[in-house]
Structures are given as C-alpha cells and as structure tokens.
Jmol script that loads the backbone (N, CA, C; Angstrom):
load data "model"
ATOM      1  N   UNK A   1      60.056 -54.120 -25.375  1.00  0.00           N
ATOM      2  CA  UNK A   1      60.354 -55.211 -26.253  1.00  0.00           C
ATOM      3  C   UNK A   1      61.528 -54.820 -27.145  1.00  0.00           C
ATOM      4  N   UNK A   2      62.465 -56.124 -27.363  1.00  0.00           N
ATOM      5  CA  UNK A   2      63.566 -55.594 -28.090  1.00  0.00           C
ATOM      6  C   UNK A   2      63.238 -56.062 -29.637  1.00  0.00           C
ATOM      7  N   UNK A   3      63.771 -54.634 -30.301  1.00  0.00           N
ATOM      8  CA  UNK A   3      63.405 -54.745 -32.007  1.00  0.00           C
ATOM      9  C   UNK A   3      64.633 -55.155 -32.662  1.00  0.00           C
ATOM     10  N   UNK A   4      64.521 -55.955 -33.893  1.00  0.00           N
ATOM     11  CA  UNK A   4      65.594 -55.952 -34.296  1.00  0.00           C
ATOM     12  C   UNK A   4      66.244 -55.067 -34.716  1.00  0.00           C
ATOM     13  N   UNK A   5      67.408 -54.899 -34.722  1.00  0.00           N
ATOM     14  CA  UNK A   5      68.224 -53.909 -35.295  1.00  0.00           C
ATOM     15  C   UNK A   5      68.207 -53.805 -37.085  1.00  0.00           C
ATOM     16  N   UNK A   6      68.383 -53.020 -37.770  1.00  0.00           N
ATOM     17  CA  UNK A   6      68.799 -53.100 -38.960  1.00  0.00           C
ATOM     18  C   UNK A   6      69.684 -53.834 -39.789  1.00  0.00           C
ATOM     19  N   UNK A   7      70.895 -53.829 -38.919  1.00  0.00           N
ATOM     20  CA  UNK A   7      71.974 -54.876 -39.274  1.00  0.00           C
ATOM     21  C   UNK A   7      71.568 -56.019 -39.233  1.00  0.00           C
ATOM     22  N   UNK A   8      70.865 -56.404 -38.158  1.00  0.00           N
ATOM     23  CA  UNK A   8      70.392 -57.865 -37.774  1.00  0.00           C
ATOM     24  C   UNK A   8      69.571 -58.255 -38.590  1.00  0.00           C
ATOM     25  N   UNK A   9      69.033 -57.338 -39.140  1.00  0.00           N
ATOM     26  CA  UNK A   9      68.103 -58.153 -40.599  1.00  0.00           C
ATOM     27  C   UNK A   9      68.867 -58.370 -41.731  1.00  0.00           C
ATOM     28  N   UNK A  10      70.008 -57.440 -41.667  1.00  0.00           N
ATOM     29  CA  UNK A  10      70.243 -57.454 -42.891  1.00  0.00           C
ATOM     30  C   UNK A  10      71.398 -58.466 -43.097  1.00  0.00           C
ATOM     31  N   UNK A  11      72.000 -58.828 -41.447  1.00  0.00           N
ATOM     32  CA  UNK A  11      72.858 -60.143 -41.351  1.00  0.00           C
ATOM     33  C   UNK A  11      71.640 -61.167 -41.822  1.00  0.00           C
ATOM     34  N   UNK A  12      70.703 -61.467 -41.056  1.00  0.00           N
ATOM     35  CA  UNK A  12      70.298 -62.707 -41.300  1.00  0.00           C
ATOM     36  C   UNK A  12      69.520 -62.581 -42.726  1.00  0.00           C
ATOM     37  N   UNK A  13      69.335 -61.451 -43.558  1.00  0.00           N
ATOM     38  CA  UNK A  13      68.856 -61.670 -45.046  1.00  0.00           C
ATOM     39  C   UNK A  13      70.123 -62.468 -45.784  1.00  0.00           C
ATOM     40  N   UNK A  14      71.342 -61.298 -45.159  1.00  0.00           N
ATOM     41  CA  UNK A  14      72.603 -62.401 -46.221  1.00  0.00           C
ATOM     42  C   UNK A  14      73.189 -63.613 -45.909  1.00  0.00           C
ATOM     43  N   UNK A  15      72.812 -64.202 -44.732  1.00  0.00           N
ATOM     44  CA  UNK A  15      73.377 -65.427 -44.377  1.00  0.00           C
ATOM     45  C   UNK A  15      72.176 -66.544 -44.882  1.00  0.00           C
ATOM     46  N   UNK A  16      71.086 -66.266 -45.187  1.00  0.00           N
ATOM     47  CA  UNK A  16      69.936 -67.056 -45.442  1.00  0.00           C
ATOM     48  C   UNK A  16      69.218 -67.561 -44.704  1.00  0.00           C
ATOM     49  N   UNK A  17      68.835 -66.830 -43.372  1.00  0.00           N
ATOM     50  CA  UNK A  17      68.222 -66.835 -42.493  1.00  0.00           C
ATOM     51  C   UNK A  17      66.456 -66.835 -42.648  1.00  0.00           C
ATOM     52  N   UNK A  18      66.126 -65.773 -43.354  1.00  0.00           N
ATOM     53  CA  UNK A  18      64.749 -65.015 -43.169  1.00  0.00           C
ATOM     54  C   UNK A  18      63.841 -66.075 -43.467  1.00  0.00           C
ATOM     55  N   UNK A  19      63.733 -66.967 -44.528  1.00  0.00           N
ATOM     56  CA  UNK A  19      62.637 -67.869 -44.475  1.00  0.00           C
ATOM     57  C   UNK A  19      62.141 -68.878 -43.488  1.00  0.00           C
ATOM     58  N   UNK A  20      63.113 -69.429 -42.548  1.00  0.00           N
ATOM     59  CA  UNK A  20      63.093 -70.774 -41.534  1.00  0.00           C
ATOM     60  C   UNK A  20      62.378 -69.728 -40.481  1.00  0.00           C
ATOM     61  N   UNK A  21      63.085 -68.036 -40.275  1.00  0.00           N
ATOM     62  CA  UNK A  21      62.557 -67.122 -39.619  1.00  0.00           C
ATOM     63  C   UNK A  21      60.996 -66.921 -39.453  1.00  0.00           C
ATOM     64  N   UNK A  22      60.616 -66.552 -40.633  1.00  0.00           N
ATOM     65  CA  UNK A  22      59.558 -66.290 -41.192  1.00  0.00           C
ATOM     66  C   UNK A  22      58.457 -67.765 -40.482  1.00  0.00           C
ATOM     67  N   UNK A  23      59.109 -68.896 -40.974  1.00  0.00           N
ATOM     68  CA  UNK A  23      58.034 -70.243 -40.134  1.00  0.00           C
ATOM     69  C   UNK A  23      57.590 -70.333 -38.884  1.00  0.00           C
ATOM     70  N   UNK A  24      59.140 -69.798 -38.278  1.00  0.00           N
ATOM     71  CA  UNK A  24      58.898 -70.112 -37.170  1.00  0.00           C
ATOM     72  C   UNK A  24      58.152 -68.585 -36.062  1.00  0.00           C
ATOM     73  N   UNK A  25      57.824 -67.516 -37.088  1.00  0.00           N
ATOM     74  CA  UNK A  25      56.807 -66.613 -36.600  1.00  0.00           C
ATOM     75  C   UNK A  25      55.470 -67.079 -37.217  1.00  0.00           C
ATOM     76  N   UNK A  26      55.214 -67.605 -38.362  1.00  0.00           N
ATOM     77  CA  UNK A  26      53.940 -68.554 -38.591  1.00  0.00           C
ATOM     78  C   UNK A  26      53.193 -69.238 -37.709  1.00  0.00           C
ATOM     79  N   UNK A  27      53.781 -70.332 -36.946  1.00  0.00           N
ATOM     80  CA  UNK A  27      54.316 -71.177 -35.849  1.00  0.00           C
ATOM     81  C   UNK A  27      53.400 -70.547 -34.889  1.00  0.00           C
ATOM     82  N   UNK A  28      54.544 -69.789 -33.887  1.00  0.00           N
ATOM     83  CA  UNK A  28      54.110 -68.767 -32.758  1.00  0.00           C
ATOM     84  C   UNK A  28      52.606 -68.199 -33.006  1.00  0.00           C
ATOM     85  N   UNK A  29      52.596 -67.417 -34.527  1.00  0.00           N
ATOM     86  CA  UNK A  29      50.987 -66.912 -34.287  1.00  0.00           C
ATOM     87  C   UNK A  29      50.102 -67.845 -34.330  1.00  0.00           C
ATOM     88  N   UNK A  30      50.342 -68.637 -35.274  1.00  0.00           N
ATOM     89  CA  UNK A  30      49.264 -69.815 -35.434  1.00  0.00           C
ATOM     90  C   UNK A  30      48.971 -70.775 -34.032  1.00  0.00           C
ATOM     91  N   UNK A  31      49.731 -71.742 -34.483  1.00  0.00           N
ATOM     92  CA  UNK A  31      49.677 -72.696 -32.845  1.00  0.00           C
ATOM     93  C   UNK A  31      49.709 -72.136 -31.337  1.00  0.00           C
ATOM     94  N   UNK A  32      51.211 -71.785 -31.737  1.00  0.00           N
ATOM     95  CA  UNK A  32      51.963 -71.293 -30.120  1.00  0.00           C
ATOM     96  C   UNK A  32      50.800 -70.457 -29.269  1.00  0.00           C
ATOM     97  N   UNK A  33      50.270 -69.467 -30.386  1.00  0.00           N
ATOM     98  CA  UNK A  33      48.975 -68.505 -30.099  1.00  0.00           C
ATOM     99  C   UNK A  33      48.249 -69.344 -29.035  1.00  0.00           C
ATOM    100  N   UNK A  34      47.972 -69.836 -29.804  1.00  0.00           N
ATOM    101  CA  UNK A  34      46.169 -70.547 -29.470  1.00  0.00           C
ATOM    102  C   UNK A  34      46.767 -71.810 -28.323  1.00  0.00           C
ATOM    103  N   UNK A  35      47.864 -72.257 -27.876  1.00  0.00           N
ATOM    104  CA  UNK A  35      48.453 -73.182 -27.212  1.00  0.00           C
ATOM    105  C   UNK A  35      48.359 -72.613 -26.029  1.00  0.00           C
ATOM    106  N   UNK A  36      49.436 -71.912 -26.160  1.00  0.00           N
ATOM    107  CA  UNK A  36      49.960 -71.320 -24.899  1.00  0.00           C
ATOM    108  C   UNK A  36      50.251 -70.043 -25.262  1.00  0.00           C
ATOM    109  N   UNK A  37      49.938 -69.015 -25.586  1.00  0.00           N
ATOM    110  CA  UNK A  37      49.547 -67.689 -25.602  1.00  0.00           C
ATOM    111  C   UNK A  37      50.755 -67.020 -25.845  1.00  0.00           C
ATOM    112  N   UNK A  38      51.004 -65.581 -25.290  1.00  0.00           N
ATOM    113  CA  UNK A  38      52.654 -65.396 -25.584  1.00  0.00           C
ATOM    114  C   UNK A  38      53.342 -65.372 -24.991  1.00  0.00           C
ATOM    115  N   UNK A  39      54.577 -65.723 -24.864  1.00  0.00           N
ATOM    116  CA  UNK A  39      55.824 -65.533 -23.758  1.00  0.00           C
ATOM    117  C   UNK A  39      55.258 -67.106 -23.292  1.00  0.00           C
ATOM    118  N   UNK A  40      54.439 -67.839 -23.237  1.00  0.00           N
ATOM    119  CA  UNK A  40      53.898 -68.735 -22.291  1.00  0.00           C
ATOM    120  C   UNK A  40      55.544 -69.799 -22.041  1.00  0.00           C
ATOM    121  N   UNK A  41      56.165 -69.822 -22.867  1.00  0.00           N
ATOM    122  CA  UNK A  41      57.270 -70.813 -22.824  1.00  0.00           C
ATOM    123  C   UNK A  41      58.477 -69.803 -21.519  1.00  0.00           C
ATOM    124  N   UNK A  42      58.270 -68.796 -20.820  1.00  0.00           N
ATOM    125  CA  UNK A  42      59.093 -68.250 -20.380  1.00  0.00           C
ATOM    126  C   UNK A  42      58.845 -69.137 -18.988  1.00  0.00           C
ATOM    127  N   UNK A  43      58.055 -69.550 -18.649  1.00  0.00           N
ATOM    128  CA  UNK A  43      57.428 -70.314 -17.507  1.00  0.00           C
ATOM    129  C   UNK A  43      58.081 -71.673 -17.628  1.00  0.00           C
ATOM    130  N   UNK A  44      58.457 -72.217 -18.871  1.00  0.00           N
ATOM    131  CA  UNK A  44      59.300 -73.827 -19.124  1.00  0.00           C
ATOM    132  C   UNK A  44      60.618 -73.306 -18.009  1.00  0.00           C
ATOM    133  N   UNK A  45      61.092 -74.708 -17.394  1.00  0.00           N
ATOM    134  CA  UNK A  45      62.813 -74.658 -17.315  1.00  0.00           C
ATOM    135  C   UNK A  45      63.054 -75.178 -18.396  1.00  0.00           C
ATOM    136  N   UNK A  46      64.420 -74.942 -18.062  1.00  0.00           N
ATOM    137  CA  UNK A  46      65.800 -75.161 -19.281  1.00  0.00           C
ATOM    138  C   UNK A  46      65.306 -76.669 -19.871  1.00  0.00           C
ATOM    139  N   UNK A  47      65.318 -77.579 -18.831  1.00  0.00           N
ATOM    140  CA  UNK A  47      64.981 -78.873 -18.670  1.00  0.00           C
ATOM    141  C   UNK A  47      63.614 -78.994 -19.676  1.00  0.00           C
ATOM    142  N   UNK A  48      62.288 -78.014 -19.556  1.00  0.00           N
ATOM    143  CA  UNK A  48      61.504 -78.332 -19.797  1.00  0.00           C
ATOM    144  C   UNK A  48      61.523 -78.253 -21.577  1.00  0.00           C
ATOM    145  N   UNK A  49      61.791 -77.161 -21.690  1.00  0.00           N
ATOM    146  CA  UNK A  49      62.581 -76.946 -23.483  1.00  0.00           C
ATOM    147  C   UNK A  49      63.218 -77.324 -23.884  1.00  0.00           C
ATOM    148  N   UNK A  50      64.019 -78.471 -23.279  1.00  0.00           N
ATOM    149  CA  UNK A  50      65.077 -78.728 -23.978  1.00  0.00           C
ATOM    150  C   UNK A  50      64.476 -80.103 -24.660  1.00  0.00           C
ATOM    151  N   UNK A  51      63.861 -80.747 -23.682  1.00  0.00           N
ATOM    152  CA  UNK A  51      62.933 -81.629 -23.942  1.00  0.00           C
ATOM    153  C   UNK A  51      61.764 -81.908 -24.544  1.00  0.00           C
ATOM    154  N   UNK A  52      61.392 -80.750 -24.813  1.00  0.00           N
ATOM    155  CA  UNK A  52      60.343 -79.919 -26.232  1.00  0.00           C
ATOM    156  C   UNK A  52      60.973 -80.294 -27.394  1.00  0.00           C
ATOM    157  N   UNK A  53      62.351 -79.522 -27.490  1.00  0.00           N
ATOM    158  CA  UNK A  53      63.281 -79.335 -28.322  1.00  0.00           C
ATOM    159  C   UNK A  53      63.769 -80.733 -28.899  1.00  0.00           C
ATOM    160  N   UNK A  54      64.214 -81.859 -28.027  1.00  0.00           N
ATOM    161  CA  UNK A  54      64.494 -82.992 -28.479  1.00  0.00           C
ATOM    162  C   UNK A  54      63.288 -83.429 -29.165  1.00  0.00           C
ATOM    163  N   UNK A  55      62.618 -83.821 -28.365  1.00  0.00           N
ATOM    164  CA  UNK A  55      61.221 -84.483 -29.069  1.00  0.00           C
ATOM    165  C   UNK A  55      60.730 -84.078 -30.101  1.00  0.00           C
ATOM    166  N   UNK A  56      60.562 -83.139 -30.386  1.00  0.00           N
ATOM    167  CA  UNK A  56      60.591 -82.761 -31.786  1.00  0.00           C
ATOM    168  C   UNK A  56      61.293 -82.677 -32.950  1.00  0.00           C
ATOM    169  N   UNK A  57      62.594 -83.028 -32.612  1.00  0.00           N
ATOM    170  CA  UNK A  57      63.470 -82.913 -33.224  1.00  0.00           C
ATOM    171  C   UNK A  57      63.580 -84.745 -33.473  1.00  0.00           C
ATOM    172  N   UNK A  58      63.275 -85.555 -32.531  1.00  0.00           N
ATOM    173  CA  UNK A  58      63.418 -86.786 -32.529  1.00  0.00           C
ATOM    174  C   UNK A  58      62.568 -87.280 -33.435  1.00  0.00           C
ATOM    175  N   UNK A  59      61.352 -86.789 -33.811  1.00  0.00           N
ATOM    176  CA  UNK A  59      60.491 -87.009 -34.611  1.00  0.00           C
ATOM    177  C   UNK A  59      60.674 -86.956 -35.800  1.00  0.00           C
ATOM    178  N   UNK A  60      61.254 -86.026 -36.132  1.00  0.00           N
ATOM    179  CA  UNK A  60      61.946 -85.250 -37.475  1.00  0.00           C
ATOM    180  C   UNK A  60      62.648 -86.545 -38.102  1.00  0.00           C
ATOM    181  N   UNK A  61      63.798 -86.725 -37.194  1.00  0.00           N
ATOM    182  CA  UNK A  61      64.876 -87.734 -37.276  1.00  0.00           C
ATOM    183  C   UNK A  61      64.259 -89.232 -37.609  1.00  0.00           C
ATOM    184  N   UNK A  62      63.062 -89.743 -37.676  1.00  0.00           N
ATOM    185  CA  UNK A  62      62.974 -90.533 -37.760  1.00  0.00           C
ATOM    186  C   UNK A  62      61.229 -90.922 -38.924  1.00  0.00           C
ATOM    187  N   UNK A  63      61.142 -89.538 -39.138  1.00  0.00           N
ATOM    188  CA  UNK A  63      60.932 -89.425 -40.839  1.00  0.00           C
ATOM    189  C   UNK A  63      59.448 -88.846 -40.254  1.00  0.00           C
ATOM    190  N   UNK A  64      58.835 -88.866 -39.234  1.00  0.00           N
ATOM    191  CA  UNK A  64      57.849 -88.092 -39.001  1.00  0.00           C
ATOM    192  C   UNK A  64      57.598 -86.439 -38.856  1.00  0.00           C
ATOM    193  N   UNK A  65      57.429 -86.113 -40.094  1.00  0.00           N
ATOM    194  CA  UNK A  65      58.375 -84.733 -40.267  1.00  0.00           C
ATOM    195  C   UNK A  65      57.081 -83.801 -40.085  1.00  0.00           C
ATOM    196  N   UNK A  66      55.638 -84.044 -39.888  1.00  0.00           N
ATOM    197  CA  UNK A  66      54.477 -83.217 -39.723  1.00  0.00           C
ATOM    198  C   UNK A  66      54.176 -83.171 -38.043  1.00  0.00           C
ATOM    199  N   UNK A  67      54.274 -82.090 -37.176  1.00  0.00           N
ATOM    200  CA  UNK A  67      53.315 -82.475 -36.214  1.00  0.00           C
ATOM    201  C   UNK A  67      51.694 -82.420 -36.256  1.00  0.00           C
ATOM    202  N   UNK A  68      51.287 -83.584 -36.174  1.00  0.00           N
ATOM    203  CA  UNK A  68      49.597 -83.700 -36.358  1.00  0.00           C
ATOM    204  C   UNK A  68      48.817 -82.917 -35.519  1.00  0.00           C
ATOM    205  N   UNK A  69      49.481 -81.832 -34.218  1.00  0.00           N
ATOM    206  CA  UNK A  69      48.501 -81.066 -33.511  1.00  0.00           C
ATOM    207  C   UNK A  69      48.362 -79.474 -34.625  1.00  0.00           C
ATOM    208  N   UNK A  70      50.042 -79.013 -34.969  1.00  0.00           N
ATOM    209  CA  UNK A  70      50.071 -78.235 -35.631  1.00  0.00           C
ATOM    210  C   UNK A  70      49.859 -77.968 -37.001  1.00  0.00           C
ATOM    211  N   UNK A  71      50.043 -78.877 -37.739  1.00  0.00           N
ATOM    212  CA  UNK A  71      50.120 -79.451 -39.294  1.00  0.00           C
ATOM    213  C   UNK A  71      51.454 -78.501 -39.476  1.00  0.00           C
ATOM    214  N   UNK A  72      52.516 -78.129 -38.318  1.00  0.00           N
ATOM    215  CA  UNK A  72      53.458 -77.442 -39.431  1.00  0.00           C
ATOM    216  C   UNK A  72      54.548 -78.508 -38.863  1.00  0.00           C
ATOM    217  N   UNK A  73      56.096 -78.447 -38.811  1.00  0.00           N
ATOM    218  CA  UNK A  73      57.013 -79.444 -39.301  1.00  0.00           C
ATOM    219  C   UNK A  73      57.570 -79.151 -37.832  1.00  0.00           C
ATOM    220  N   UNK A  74      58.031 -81.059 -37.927  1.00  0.00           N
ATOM    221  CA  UNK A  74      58.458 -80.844 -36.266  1.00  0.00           C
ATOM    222  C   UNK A  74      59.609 -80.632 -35.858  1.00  0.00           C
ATOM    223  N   UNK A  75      60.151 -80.097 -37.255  1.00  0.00           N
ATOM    224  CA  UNK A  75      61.589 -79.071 -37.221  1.00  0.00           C
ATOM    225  C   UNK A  75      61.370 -77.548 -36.693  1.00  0.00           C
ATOM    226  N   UNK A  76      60.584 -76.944 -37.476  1.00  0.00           N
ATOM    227  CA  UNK A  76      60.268 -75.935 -37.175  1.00  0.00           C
ATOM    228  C   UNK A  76      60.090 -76.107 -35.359  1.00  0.00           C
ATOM    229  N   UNK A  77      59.347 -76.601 -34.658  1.00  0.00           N
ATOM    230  CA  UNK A  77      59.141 -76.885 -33.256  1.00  0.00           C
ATOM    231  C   UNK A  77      60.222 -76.952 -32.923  1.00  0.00           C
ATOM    232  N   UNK A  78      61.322 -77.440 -32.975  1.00  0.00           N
ATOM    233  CA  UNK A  78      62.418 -77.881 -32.293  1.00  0.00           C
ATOM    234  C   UNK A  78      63.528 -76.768 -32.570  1.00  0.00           C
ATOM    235  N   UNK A  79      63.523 -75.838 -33.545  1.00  0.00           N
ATOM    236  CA  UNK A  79      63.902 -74.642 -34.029  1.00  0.00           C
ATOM    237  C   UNK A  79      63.238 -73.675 -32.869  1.00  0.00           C
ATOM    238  N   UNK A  80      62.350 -73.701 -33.096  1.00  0.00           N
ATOM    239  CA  UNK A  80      61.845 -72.573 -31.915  1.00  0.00           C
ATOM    240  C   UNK A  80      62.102 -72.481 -30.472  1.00  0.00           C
ATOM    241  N   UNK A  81      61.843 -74.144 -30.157  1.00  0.00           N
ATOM    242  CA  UNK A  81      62.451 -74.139 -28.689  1.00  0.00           C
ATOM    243  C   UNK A  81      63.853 -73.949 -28.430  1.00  0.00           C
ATOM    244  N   UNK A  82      64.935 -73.671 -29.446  1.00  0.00           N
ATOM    245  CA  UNK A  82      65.895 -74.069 -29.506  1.00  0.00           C
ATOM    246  C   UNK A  82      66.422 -72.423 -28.852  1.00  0.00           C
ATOM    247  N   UNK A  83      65.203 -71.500 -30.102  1.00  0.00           N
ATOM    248  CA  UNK A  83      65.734 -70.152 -29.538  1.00  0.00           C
ATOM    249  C   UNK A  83      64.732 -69.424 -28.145  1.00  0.00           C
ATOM    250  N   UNK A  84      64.106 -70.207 -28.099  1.00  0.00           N
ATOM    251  CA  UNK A  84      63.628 -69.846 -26.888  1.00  0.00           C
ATOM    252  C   UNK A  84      64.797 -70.296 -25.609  1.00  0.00           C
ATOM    253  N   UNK A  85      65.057 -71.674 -25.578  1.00  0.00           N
ATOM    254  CA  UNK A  85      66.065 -71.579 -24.742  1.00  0.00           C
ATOM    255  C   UNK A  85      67.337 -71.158 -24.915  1.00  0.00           C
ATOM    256  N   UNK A  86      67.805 -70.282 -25.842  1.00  0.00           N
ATOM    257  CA  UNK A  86      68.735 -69.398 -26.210  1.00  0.00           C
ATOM    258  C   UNK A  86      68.729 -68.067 -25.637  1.00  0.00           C
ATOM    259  N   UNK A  87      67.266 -67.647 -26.178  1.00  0.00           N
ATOM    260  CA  UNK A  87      67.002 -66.356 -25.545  1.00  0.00           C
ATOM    261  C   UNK A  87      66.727 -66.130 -23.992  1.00  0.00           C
ATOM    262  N   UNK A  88      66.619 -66.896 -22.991  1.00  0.00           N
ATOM    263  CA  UNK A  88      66.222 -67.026 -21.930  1.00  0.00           C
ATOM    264  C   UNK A  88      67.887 -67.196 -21.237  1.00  0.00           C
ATOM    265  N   UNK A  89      68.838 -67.701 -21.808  1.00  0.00           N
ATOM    266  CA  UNK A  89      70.160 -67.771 -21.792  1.00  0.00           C
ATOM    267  C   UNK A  89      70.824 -66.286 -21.391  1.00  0.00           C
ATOM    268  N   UNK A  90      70.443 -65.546 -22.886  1.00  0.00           N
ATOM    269  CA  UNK A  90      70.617 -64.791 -23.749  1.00  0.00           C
ATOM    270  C   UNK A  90      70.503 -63.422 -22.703  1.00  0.00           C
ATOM    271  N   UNK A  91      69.247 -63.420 -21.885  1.00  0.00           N
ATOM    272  CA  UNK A  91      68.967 -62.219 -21.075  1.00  0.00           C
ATOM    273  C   UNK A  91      69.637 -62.458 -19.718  1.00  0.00           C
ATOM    274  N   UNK A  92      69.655 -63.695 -19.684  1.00  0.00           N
ATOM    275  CA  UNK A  92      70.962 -64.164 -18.035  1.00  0.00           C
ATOM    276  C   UNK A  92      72.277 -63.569 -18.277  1.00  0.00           C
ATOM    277  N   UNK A  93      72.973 -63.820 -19.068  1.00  0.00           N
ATOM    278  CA  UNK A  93      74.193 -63.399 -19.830  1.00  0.00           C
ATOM    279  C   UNK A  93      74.404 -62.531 -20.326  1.00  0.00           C
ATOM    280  N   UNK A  94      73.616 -61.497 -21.093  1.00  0.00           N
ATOM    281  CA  UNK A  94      73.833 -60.277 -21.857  1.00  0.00           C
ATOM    282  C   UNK A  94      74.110 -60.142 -23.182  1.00  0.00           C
TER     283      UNK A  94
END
end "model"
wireframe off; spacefill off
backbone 0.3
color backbone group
C-alpha cells in the first residue's frame, strides 16, 4: 500500500486540503465500509464512477445536499468517486 509521503501532507495541509480529506476518510470507514467493503469500487468501470460521481454531484446541485442512505453530503460522494476514478487513472499512467 502506498503511504503518503511527507511532503504530500504537508502540500495538502498548506493548500487547504486536510479537512474535505479527513470527510471523505469518514465516508469510506463509515458507509463505504459497511456498503461495499474496501477497494470494492476497484471492480466499477470508468463509466460506472463516473456516474456515481455525477449523481451525486447532481444532487448537490440542486439543493439536496444530504444523502439519506449515508447521512453524510452528497458532495463528499462525488469527491470520492472523483478520486477513485483518478486513482485508477493514476496507476494506468504512473
């Protein structure tokens, strides 16, 4: 498993990263956990996350800002899928 680096925390402490961070590991243990377990999104296509990603994000956009399965924000959801299909990018590419 890859750890973050030092720098990498300490980029995303000064850019103002760590709190949205912080949710969206809330997120993962809480829901994602008990959903679909871990890594379970490595099994989505591109297609399938991206479409996670909208929908949740579509929700957001139109003032429904709680998801009622998770009680957490359906930003946060659409944040996550966002780097999930980043990171899945991310290991194709280097």
């Amino acid at each position: 498993m890859t750890k973050l680096t030092p720098q990498a925390v300490a980029t995303l402490e000064r850019v103002g990263l760590v709190t949205v961070l912080e949710r969206i590991a809330e997120l993962c243990d809480d829901h994602g956990q008990a959903k679909h377990g871990d890594r379970g999104w490595e099994g989505l296509t591109d297609a399938q996350l991206t479409g996670k990603l909208l929908g949740h994000l579509g929700k957001h956009m139109v003032g429904a800002f709680i998801d009622p399965q998770s009680r957490r924000m359906h930003l946060f959801h659409a944040i996550s899928r966002g780097l999930q299909l980043g990171e899945k990018w991310a290991r194709l590419k280097g």
